[in-house]
N, C-alpha and C positions, 0 to 999 in steps of 0.2 A: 427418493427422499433427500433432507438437504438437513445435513449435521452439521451443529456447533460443535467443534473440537478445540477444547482448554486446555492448553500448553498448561499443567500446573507441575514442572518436573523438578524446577529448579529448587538448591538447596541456600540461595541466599546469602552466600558466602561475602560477595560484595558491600553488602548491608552491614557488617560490620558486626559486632558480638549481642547475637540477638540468640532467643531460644527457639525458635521455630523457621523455618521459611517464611519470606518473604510472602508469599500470596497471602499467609494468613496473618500478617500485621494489620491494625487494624487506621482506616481514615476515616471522621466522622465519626459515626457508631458502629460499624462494620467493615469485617476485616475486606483488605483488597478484593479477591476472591468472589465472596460474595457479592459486589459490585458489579464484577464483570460476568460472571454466570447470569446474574439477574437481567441483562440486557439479551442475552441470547434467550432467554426462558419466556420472558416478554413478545418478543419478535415474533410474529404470525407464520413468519417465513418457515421458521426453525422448523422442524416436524422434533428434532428430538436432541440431547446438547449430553455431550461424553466430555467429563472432566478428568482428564490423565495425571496422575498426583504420585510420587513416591511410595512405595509399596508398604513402609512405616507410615504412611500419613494417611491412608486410606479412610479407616473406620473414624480417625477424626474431622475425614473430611466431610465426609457422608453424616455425621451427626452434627457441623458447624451449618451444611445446606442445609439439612432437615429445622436445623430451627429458623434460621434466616427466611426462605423460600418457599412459597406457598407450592409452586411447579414439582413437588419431587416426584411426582412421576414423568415429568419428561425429562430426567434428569438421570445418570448415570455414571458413576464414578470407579475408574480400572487402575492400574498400574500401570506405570510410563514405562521407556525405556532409557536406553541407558545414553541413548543421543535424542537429538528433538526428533529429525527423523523417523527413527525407531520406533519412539513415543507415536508420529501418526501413523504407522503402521501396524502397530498394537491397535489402535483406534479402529485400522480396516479390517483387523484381523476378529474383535467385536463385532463388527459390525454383517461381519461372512458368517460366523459362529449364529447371529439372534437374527438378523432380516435377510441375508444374503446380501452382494451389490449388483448392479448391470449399469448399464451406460447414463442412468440417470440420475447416482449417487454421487452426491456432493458435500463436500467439505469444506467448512467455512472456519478456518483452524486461527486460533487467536490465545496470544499472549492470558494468563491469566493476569499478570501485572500488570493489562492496560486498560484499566477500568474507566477512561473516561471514551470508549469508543461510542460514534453513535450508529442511531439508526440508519443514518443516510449511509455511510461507510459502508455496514451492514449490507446494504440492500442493493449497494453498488458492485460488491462482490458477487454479491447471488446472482444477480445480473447479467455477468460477466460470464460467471463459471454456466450458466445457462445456454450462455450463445458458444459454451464447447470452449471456451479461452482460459484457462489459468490466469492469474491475477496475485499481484501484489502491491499493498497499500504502500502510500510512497507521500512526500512532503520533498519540495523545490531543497538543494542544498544551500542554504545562506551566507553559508562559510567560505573562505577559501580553500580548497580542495592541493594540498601539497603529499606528492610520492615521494617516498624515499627509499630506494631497493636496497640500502645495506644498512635503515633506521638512524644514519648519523647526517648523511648529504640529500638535498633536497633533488631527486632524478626530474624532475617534472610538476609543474603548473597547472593540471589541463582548466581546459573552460568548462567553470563554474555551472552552467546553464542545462547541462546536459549530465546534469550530475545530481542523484537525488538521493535522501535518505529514507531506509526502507522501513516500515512500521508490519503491523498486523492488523487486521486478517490477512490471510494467503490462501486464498480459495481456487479447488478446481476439482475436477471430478476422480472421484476416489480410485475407480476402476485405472484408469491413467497413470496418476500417480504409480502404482503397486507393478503396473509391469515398467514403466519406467525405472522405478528402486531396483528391482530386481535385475537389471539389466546391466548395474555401474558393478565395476568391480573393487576391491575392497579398497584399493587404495581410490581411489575415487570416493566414494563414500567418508575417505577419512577428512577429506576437502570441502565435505557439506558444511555451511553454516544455517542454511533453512529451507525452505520446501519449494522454493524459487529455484534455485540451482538447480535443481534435479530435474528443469525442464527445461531449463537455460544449457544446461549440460550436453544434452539429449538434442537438442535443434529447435525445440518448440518454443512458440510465441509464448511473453508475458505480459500480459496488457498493465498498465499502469492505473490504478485507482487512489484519485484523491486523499488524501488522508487530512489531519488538522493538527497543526500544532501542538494542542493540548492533548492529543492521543500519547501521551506521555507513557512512556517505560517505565516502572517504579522498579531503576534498580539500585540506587544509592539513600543514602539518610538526606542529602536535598532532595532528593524526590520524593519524600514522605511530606515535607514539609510543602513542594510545591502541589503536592498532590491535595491535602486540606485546604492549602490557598484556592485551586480549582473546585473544589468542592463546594468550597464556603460563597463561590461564583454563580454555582446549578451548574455547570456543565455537564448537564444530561446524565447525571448521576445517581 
């Protein structure tokens, strides 16, 4: 089977003094959240879509889907953890508990806050984690790319061109993932920033999948605002 897994863990902090998280601010007429579940619930691909949300946020999230989304039964909504990570492991650990996994389950693990993802992205992951490869979405880096190892002196310049910024989904096969996690030891795990490392870590390949520009992170107050501007666009929204 092949799950959408909804990072919805985050408490929003960045966003500035708001009363809820971030996923559930709303752009358009509907909060973040609902945007991006609704893309996975759409998707033919999907067999079934777990949204992972703070253990306080649960019952309100399960009643924001239920009015938004016609899908709720392909739709199911757990308790994160207390790192992203964690959070998809919780996800496997559902996932063992209600269907079991074996070498064909896959995860298709995506930002809730990146509500402008599309189909093609989508389907490029699935693709991917299909042909047995881990994957993660990625965009050319535009910037100039400057290290600094003691944050005050510039160490290094590298070339630009081989340097990319990494977005979501992060797709690959769930069975993998779980004895790979299992295998780092703790201080290793305190070095994860997402679900790539952990097979970056381990030796295995990560293929690179296309991403777009406007796959946008909605994690500050301009990205609220660039996020309507995208809206007000269609950006497959």
């Amino acid at each position: 089977m092949i799950y959408g897994v909804i990072l919805a863990g985050g408490i929003g902090s960045r966003m500035g003094n708001v009363d809820k998280p971030k996923q559930f601010l709303h752009i358009g007429n509907k909060p973040i959240i609902v945007h991006t579940v609704e893309k996975f619930c759409v998707n033919s691909r999907i067999d079934h879509v777990i949204v992972l949300c703070p253990e306080q946020w649960v019952s309100y999230t399960k009643d924001l889907l239920k009015k938004h989304i016609e899908f709720t039964d392909k739709i199911s909504i757990i308790t994160g953890g207390q790192t992203r990570n964690e959070t998809i492991m919780n996800a496997i650990r559902y996932i063992e508990s209600e269907k079991g996994i074996d070498d064909s389950t896959i995860l298709v693990t995506h930002d809730a806050v990146r509500p402008f993802v599309t189909h093609r992205i989508i389907d490029d992951n699935i693709n991917c984690a299909l042909d047995g490869l881990a994957c993660d979405t990625v965009i050319p880096a535009t910037d100039t790319i400057v290290e600094s190892m003691d944050n005050q002196i510039i160490s290094n310049i590298p070339d630009r061109s081989k340097y990319y910024q990494g977005q979501t989904p992060q797709s690959f096969k769930a069975k993998r993932f779980k004895e790979l996690y299992n295998e780092l030891s703790k201080d290793e795990k305190q070095i994860l920033t997402d679900a790539a490392k952990v097979f970056v870590m381990k030796g295995e390949k990560v293929k690179l999948v296309d991403g777009e520009t406007f796959n946008i992170k909605v994690t500050y107050p301009y990205d609220l605002q660039l996020a309507e501007v995208l809206l007000g666009g269609g950006k497959d929204c």
